[in-house]
C-alpha positions, 0 to 999 in steps of 0.5 A: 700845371700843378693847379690843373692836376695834369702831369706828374710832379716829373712832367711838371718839372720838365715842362718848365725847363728843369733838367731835375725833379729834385732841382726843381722840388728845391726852387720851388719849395725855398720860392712858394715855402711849399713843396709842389705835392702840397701846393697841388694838394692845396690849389687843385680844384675837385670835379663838379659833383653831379 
């Protein structure tokens, strides 16, 4: 979800169950050593140019 650049970091985490951002904010920083701003930032894919 956070590669396709669909949702807010909010949408994201809800989606996978977290019942907070900032819970989910702190898994997946200590698990990917990233926060999930920069992990998107790195991983997301821009649009094709014409």
């Amino acid at each position: 979800m956070l590669e396709s650049g669909e949702g807010t970091v909010d949408e994201v985490s809800a989606a996978v169950g977290f019942d907070s951002t900032a819970t989910y904010r702190h898994h997946f920083t200590r698990q990917m050593r990233t926060t999930p701003t920069a992990y998107r930032k790195t991983f997301t894919r821009a649009p094709a140019r014409p």
